[in-house]
C-alpha positions in Angstrom: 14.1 0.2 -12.8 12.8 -2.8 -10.2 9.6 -2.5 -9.0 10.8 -2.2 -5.5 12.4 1.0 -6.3 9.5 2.1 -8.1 7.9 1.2 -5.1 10.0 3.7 -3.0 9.8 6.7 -5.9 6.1 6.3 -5.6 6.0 7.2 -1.7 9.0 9.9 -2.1 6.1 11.2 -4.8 3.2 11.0 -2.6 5.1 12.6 -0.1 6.5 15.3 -1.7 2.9 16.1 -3.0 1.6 16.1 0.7 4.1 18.6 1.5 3.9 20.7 -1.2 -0.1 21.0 -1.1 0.4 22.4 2.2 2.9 24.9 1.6 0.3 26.0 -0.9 -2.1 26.3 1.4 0.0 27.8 3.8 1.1 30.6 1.7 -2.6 31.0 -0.1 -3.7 34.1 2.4 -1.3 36.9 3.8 -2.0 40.0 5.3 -2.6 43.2 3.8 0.4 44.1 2.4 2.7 41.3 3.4 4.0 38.9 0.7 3.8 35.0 0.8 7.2 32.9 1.7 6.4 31.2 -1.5 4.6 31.7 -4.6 1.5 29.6 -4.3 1.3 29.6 -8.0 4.9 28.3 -8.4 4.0 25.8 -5.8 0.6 24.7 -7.7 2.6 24.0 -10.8 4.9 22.0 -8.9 2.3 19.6 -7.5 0.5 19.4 -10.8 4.1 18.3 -12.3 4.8 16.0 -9.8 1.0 14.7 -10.2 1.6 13.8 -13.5 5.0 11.7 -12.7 3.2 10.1 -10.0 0.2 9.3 -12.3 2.6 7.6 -14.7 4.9 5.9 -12.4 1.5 4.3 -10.8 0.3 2.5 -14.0 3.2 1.5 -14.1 3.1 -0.2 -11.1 -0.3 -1.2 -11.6 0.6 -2.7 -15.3 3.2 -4.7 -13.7 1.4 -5.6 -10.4 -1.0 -7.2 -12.7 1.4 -9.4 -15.1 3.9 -10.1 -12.9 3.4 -13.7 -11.2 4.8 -15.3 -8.3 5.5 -19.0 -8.6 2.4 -20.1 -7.7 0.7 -18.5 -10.6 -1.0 -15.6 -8.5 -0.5 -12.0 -9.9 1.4 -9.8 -7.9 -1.9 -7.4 -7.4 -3.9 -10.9 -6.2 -1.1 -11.3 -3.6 -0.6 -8.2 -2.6 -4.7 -8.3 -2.0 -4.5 -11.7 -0.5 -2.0 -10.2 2.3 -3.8 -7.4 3.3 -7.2 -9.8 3.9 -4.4 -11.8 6.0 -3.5 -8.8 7.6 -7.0 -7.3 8.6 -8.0 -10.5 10.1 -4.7 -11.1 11.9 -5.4 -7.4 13.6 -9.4 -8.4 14.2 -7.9 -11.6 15.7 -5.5 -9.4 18.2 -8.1 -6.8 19.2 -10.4 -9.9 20.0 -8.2 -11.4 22.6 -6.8 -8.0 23.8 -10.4 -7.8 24.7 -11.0 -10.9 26.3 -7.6 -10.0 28.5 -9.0 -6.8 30.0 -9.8 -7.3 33.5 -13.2 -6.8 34.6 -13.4 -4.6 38.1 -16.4 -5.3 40.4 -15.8 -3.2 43.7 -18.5 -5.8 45.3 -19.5 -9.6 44.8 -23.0 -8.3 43.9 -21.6 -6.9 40.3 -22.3 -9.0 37.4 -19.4 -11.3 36.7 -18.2 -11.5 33.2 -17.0 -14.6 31.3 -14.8 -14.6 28.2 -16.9 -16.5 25.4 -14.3 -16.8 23.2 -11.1 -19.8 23.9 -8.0 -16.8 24.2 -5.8 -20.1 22.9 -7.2 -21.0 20.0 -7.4 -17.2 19.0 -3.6 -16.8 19.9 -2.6 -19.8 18.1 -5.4 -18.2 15.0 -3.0 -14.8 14.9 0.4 -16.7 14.8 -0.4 -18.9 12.2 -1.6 -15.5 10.0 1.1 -13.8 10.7 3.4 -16.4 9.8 1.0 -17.1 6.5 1.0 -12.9 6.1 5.6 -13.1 6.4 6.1 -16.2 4.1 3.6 -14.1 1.6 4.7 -10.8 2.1 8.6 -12.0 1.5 7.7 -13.8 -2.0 6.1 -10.4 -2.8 8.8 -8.2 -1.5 11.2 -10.8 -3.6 9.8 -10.2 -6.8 9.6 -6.9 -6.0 13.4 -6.5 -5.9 13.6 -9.1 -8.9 11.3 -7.8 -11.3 12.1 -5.2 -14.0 9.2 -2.5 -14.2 9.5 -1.9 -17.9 9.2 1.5 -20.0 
């Protein structure tokens, strides 16, 4: 199996987990006399099951994040680190100069006048060139992904 499908099982697991803890918990109380749509206890067995793949399948992931190299040398889990960090600044980056491009509103010249203390350009130019370094990462990752052989 490639790690990118691994990948995909992982959040088909996750998901299927999500859904079935809240069929449990939908079906956990009924009223007197009434019988759940599902057996809660049936349903508990099947998200412990499923917990167990899921726990398997992510050390898996995890053994191979953590072996697997790109060419620069970086391990696939320092990568996949490395584009998050790209990531979170690229979004502080953008909520920084959506802010600076909110109008201010004075209804009379007597209101306080606000200034932008921040150069919108040099923040703009900032976010593309982290979201181009955040694609040219993400695509060697998402390569290896689909070229790398999870393992038994």
């Amino acid at each position: 199996m490639k790690l990118a499908e691994a990948l995909l099982l992982r959040s088909e697991y996750q998901k299927k987990v999500a859904n079935l803890q809240s069929r449990v918990l939908a079906n956990i109380k009924v009223q007197d006399n009434d019988k759940p749509l599902e057996n809660p206890q049936v349903l508990i067995a099947e998200v412990f099951e499923l917990s167990e793949k899921l726990c398997v399948l992510i050390k898996r992931i995890n053994t191979c994040n953590n072996t697997t190299k790109l060419p620069s040398g970086q391990t696939l889990s320092e990568a996949i680190v490395e584009r998050d960090m790209i990531m979170k600044k690229r979004n502080i980056l953008a909520a920084v100069a959506a802010k600076a491009h909110e109008k201010d509103y004075r209804l009379t010249h007597s209101e306080i006048k606000m200034n932008v203390a921040i150069s919108v350009e040099e923040t703009q130019q900032q976010i593309d060139a982290l979201s181009k370094q955040f694609r040219e990462l993400d695509a060697q990752i998402q390569a290896l992904n689909w070229a790398t052989d999870i393992g038994q």
